[in-house]
N, C-alpha and C positions, 0 to 999 in steps of 0.2 A: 300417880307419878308417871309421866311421859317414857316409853323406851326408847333407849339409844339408839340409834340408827345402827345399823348393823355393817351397811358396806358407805364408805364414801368415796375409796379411790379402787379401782385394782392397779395395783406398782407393776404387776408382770404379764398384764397383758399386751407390753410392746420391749421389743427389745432393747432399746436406750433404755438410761434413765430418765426417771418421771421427777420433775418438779412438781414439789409438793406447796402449791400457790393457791389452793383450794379449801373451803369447809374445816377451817383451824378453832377450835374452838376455845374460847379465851376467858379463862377466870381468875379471880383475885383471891386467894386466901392463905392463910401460916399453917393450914394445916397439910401434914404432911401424904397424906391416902391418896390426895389429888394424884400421887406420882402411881395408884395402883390401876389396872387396867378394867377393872370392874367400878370404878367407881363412878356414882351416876352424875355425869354434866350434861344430860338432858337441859337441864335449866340456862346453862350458857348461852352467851351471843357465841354468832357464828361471824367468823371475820376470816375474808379472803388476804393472803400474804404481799399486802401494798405498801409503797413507800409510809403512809401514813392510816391507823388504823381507828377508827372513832372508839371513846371510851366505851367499856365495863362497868357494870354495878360491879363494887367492893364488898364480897360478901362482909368483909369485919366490920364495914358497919352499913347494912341493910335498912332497907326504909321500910316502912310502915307497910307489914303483912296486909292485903286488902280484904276486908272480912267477909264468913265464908257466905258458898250462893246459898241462897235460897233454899229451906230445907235437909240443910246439911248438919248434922248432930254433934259432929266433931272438926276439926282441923285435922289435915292430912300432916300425919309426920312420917319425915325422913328416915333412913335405916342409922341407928348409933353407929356412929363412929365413922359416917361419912364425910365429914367437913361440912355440911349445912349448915344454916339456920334451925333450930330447934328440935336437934335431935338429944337436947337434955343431956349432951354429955362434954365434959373439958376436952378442948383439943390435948393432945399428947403429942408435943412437938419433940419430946425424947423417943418417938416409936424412928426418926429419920437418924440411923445414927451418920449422915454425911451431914445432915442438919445440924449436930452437934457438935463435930468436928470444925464447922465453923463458927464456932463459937456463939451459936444463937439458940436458947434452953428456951423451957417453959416462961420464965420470967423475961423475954424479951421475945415479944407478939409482931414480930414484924411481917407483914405480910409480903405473900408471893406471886410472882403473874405468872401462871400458866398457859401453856398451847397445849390443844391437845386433840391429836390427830387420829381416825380410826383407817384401818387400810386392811383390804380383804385381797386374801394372797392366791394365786392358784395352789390346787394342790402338787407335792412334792416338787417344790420350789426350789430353784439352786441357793450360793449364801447370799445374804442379804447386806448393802453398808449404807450409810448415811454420811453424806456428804454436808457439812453447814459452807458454804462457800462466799468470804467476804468478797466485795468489789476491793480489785486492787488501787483504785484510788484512794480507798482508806486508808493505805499504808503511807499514803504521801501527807496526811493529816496530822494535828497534832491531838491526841486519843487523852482527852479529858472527860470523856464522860461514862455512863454506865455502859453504854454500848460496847465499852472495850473489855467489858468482862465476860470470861467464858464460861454460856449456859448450861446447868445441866441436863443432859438427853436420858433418858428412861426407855427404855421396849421394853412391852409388856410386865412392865415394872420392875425392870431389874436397871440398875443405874447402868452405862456404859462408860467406859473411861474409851477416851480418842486415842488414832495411830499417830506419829509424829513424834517431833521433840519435847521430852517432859511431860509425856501425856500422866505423868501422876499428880504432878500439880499445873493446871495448865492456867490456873487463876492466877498465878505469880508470873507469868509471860504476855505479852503483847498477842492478843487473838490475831489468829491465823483462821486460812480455810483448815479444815480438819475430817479427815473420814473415822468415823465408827462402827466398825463391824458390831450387824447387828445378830445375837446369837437367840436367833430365830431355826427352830428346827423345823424341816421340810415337809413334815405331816400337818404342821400349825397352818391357817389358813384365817387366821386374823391378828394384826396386827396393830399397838394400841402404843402410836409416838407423845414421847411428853417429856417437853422443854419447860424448864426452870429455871426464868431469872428473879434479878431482883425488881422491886416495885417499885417502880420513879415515877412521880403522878405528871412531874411537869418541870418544863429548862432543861437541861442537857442529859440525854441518855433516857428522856423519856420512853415507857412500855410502846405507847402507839407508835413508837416508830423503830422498832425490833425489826421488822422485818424490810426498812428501807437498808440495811447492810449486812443482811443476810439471805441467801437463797438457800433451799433444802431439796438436796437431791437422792432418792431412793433409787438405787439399784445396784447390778453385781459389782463385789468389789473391785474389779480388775478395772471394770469400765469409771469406776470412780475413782480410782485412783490415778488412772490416765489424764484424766479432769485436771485432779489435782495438781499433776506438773506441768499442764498448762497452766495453770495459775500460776504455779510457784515460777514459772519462764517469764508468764508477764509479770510476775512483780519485779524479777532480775532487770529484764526491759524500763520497767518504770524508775529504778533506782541508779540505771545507767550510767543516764550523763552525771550526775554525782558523783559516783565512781571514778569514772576518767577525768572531771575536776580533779576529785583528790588524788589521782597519780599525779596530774600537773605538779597542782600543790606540793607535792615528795622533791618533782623535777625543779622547780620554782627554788623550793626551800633550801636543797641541796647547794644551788647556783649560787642565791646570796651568801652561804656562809663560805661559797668557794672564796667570791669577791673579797668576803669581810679579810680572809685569810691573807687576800694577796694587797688591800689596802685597807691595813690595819689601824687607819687614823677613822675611819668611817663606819661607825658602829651602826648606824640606820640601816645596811645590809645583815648584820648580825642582829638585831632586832625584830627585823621585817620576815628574815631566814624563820628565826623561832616561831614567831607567829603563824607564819604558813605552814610550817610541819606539826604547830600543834593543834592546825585546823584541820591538817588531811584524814586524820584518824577517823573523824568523827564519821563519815559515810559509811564508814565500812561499820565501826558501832551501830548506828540504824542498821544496816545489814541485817547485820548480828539481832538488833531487836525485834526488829519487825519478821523475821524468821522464826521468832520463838527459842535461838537458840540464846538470848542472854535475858535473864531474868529483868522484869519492870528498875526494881531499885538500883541494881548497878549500871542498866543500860540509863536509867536517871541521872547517877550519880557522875559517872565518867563522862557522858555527854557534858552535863551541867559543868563539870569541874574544867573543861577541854574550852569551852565557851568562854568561861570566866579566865581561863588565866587567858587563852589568847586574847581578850581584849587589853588584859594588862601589858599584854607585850607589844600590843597597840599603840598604846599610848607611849609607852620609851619610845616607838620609834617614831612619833610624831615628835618629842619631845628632839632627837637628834636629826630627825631630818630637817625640821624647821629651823633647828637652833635656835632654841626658846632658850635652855638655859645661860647660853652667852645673851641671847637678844634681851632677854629679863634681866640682867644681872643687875641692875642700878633700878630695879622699877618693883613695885609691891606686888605687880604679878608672880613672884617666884615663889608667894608661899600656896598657891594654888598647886603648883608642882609637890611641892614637899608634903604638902596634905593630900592629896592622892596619894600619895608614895606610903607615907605612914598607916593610912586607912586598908592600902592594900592588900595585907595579910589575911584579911576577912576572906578573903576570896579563895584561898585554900581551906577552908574551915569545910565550906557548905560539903564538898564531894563527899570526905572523910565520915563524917559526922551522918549525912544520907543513908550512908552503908551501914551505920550504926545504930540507927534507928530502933532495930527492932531489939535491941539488947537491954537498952534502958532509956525510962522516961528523962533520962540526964539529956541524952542524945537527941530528943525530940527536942528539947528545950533548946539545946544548941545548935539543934541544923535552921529551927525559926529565926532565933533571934540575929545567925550568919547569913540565911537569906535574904532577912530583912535588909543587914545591911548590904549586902550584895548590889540589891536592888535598887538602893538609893546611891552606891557608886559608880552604879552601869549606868542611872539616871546621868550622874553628873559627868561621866567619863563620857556618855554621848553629846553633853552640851560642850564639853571641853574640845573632842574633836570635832565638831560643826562648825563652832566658833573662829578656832584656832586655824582652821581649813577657810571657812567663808574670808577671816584676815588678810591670811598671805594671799589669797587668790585677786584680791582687794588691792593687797602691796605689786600686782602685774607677777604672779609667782606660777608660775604655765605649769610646775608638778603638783602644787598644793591644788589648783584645779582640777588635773585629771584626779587627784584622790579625793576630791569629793563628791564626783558624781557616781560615782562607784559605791561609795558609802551610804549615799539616799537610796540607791535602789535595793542595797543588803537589806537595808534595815523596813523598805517595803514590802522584802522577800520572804523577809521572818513574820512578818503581820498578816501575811496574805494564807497559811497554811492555818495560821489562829484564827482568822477570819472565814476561812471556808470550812472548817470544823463549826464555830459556832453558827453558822448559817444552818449546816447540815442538822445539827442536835435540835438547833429551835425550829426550824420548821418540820422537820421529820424527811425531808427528801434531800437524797444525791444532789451533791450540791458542787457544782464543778466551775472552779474559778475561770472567769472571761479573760486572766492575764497568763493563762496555761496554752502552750499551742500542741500539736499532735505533727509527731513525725516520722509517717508508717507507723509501726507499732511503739516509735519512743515518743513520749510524751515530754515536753518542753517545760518546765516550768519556770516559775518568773526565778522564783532564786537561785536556779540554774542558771541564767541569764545572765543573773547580778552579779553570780559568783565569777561567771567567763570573762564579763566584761571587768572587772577587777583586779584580775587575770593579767586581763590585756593593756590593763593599765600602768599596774609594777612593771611591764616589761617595757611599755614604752618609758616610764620612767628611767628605768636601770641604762636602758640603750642611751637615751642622752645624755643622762648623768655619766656615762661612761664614757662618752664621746666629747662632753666636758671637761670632765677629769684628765683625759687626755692631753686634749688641747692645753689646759695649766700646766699637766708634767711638763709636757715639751717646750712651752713657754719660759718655762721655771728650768728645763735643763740648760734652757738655750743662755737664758743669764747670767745661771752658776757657770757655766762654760764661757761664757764673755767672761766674769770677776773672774775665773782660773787665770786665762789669760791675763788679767789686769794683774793679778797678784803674783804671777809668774817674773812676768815683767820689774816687781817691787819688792823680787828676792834678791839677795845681792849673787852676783856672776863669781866666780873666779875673778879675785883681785892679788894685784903685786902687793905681798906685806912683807916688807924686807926688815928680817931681825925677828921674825915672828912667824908659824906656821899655825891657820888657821884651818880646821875641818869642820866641815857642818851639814847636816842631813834636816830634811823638813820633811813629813809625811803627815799630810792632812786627815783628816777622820772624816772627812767627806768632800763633795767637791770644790769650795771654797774653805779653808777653818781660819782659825781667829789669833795662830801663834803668828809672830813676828821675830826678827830682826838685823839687823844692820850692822853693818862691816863696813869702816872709813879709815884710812891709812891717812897721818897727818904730814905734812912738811919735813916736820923735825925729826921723821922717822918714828914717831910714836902710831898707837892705833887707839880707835874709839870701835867698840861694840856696844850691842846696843838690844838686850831682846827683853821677851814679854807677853802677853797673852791675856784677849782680851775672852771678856766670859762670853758664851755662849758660839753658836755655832752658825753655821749660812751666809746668809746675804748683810745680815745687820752685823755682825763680828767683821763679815769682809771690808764693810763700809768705815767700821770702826779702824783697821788695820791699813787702811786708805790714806785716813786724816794723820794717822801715827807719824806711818813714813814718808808722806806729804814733807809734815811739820820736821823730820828727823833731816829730809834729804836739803830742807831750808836754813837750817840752824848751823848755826859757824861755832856752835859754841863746845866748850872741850873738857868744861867741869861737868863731870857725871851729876853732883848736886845742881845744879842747873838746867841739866839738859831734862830733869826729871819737872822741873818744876816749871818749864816749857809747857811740856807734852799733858802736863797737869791743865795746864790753862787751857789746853786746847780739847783736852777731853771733858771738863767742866760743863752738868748739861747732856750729854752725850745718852746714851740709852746702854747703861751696864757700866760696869768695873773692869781696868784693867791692871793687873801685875806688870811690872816689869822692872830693869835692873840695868843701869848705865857703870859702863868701865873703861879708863881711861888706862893704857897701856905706856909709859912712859921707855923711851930709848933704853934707859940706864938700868932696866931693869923693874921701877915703882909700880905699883899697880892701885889705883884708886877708882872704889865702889862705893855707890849707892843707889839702895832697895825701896821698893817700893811693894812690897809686900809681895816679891816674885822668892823663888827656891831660894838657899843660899847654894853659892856654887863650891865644885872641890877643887883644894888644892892638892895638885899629885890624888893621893887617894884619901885626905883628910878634908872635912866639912870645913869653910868658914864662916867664922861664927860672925851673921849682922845681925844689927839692931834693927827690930821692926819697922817699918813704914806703913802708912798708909797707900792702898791703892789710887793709880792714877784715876781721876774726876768724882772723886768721891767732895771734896773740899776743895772752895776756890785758891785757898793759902794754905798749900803743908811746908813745912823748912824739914827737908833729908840730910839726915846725917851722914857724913864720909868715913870710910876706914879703909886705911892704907897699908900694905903689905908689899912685899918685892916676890917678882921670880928671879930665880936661878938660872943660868944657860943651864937647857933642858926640862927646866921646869914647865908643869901644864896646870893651865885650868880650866874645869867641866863645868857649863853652862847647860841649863837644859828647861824644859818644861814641865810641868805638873801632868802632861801625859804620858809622860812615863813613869812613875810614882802610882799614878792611878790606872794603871793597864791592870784589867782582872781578868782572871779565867770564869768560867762557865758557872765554877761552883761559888764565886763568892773572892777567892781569894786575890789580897792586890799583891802587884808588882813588889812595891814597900821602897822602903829609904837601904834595907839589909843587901838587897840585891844588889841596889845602886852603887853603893859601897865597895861590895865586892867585884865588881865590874868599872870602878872609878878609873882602872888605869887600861881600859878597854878603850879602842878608836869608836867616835860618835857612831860610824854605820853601825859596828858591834852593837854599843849598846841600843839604840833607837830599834835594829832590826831585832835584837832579845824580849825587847819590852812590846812591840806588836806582835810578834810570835804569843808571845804570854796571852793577850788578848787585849787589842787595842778600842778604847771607847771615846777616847778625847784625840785632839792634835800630838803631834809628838817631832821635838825640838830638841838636837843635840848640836850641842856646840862646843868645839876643847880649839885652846888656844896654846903655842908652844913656845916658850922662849927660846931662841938660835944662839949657838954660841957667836960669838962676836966675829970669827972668822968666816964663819959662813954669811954672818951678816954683815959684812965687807964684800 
């Protein structure tokens, strides 16, 4: 049997630290001695620390002993219990209790790749540390293979546990550079390094290329650990421009739900908002994981969960910024919306169920079968926004374009860190993407790019949309502001009504509303009023209120049942229903009404009682019935609208009919100004009419 070389490095014949890039010696096997400092790897290949290292024989399963020379009585055997070939004895993979701890016994033979380093020390040496130092480009990768697990390190066969965070389980974290103080005492004067990973023969995380992402540096610990926050500065450096995306992102996300806030018809800001602050998080998670300080599964979990739901919130907001669901409304595309929408719940499944993993094989069962579907909805949620984006941009839609160039290069951005992983894993070398630039010490990368230019896009978006929206307000105020005008004009004035005192208050609910009516003194000294209220509110109510008093201020006629069934033929067709109620005020006292499904009005402080009607344009032929009654000299009666019946406060509660009543022998400002006071939501219309005693009305 060959002896081991006895010196192959001295660590402390130079002041720096020494890379240990030299005479590694590399073998295969489950048994555990390999990690003792005596044990003989004479027989080893020797392999210098390159991106790519050529294979090893496996000692577990060795080829054919070549038979002995010439002369030779016996075969040369091994010492028992060294891990060879033929030393007649079972390995004992229970002698490693950290080997057990991971849950790999006697009945599972999985073999190990070993490095194993000899180094002669000077005598009374200062302390010793061991530096494994990843490229921080690694961090920028996506860590799918064995390489991301951390090796175990041995001196002189005692295991080492790393400085750093969670150096007690460091296999449940994202590998970091790491220093291990090595408890090497100062009279020792050789020193016997030995790393233990696992045995990947081939495809990702293969043994041969161990040392393409990792360097080993031996020396004092102060000088390594100085090292080490130079690393940890560039990894800071490397994760940069990410970082200050996601403050963007915070600033961005904040913005749109200002917007949403202050134009609350526009949910695609309040969509678009969510989506961006549920993307900002995630930089700073990689932070967190690639630090070591959040454990593999959660920094899985919460990534994964943060991804999936912001693309759900993606979608809503393509879904309102396009106006798909008005645009789809008549068309068989709207059940591709509904079926997104229903399948979507899957996507909070996978996060939860991740983290639960290790509790129960239920869990396993349910984070696959939620990922699966995950995958086939992110599938069709990317074809949905391609599509739906290539469309409008198609239909001449200048924002549906800028978002979709934005979109191809995210989703180049996310392929390009999977694709320069698997480059690195299958060939064994640092593998550094041509779509990466360097700036000083920050390094540029493509989906930094994609995410700024994305960035840059919502805002050119928001700025025009906002400068659009504008432009309609003030278009739109300037019209409501002309119809005010018109409908000011088609209020009646102060008129002489001798024999009769008329008061009346109008106050709209916005700047054109949709109450009506009219006031005409006859010949014979009688009067015709004439009010009403058509549904809904703005520019179409104004339009509607137009034609009324058009048709009212043309009509000669003085039967209340007629003047309704006028205004009937003219509303006929029309776009909504309107209420109203004609009343013929006779000299002598008479007073004759008919309804059309508007309030009944009071007399003095008593309801009168009509028979229902139909609303004006509901039917081209209604016949309205009359009902006749007299005032009194002094008598009144209160006219009004359904905005004041329906005025609510804050919590719910209405005006009501009780109020009214109790307020019936209140003057119109009274009541109209009590019932906006209450909380005004509709038009509101008071009208009271007086009969004069006859003296005054001479």
């Amino acid at each position: 049997m060959a002896a081991t070389p006895e010196v192959l490095i001295d660590a402390t014949s130079v002041g720096s630290p020494v890379v240990l890039d030299k005479a590694w010696r590399v073998g295969i096997t489950s048994s555990p001695n390999a990690a003792n400092p005596d044990f003989d790897d004479s027989t080893w290949v020797v392999r210098d620390a390159k991106d790519a290292i050529a294979d090893v024989p496996d000692e577990d399963r060795p080829p054919i002993p070549p038979p002995p020379p010439p002369g030779s009585t016996k075969t040369e055997e091994s010492k028992p219990g060294d891990g060879r070939p033929g030393d007649g004895k079972p390995r004992d993979d229970t002698a490693d209790p950290d080997f057990n701890q991971k849950g790999r016994g006697p009945d599972h033979q999985r073999p190990w790749v070993w490095f194993r380093i000899h180094i002669k020390l000077q005598p009374n040496h200062g302390p010793l540390a061991l530096l494994v130092e990843l490229p921080v480009s690694h961090t920028t990768n996506v860590s799918i293979g064995a390489e991301s697990l951390t090796p175990d390190i041995y001196a002189n066969g005692k295991l080492i546990k790393p400085d750093g965070p969670h150096n007690d389980h460091p296999e449940r974290y994202q590998s970091i550079s790491r220093v291990y103080n090595l408890d090497v005492p100062p009279s020792q004067t050789s020193l016997v390094l030995v790393v233990r990973t696992l045995y990947v023969p081939v495809g990702y995380g293969t043994y041969t290329a161990f040392f393409a992402n990792r360097t080993f540096h031996l020396g004092a610990p102060n000088d390594l650990t100085e090292q080490l926050e130079l690393w940890t500065n560039h990894s800071l450096f490397e994760r940069l421009p990410r970082l200050v995306t996601s403050i963007l992102l915070v600033v961005l996300g904040l913005f749109l739900l200002a917007l949403y806030f202050t134009q609350k018809g526009h949910t695609e800001y309040l969509w678009l908002g969510m989506h961006e602050l549920t993307q900002a998080p995630i930089a700073f998670f990689e932070l967190g994981g690639s630090s070591a300080h959040i454990d593999l599964i959660r920094y899985g979990a919460i990534t994964l969960q943060a991804v999936l739901l912001s693309a759900y919130l993606y979608f809503e907001f393509l879904i309102s910024f396009l106006d798909l669901k008005h645009r789809w409304e008549n068309k068989r595309k709207r059940w591709i919306i509904r079926l997104m929408r229903y399948t979507a719940p899957i996507l909070v499944v996978v996060g939860p169920s991740l983290l639960l993993v290790e509790r129960s094989t239920a869990f396993v069962v349910i984070f696959i079968a939620s990922g699966i579907g995950s995958v086939f909805w992110i599938g069709a949620w990317l074809l949905f926004s391609v599509i739906t984006l290539i469309a409008a941009t198609a239909r001449r839609n200048f924002e549906a374009g800028l978002l979709l160039f934005p979109l191809v290069l995210e989703f180049v951005g996310i392929l390009e860190p999977v694709f320069s992983t698997s480059m690195a894993d299958w060939t064994g070398h640092s593998y550094q993407s041509p779509l990466t630039m360097q700036l000083g010490p920050v390094p540029i990368h493509f989906a930094t790019v994609a995410d700024f230019i994305g960035l840059l896009a919502i805002v050119v978006i928001i700025f025009f949309r906002f400068l659009r929206i504008q432009r309609d307000r003030e278009r739109a105020s300037s019209e409501l502001a002309a119809a005010r005008s018109v409908q000011e004009l088609l209020i009646p004035q102060m008129l002489k009504t001798p024999g009769f005192q008329v008061d009346s208050i109008y106050n709209p609910a916005a700047e054109v509303g949709g109450d009506f009516y009219h006031v005409e003194p006859t010949m014979d000294g009688g009067l015709v009023v004439v009010i009403g209220d058509v549904a809904g509110k703005g520019l179409r109510a104004a339009m509607n209120v137009s034609m009324v008093m058009g048709a009212l201020r043309r009509s000669q006629e003085r039967s209340p049942a007629r003047i309704l069934d006028s205004l009937n033929r003219v509303l006929v067709g029309s776009d909504g229903i309107t209420t109203c109620q004609a009343i013929w005020f006779a000299p002598n006292g008479e007073v004759v009404i008919a309804n059309a499904g508007h309030l009944p009005p009071y007399l003095n402080t008593q309801e009168v009682n009509l028979p229902g009607g139909l609303p004006l344009g509901v039917l081209e032929t209604v016949n309205y019935d009359e009902v006749r009654l007299y005032l009194h000299p002094g008598d009144r009666l209160l006219l009004m609208s359904d905005g004041v019946v329906e005025a609510r406060r804050s919590g719910g509660e209405l005006f009501g009919f009780d109020r009214v009543h109790n307020l019936s022998n209140q003057s119109a400002f009274y009541i109209a100004d009590a019932a906006k006071a209450f909380g005004q939501e509709d038009d509101i219309t008071v009208l009271t009419v007086r009969r004069l005693a006859a003296a005054v009305a001479a």
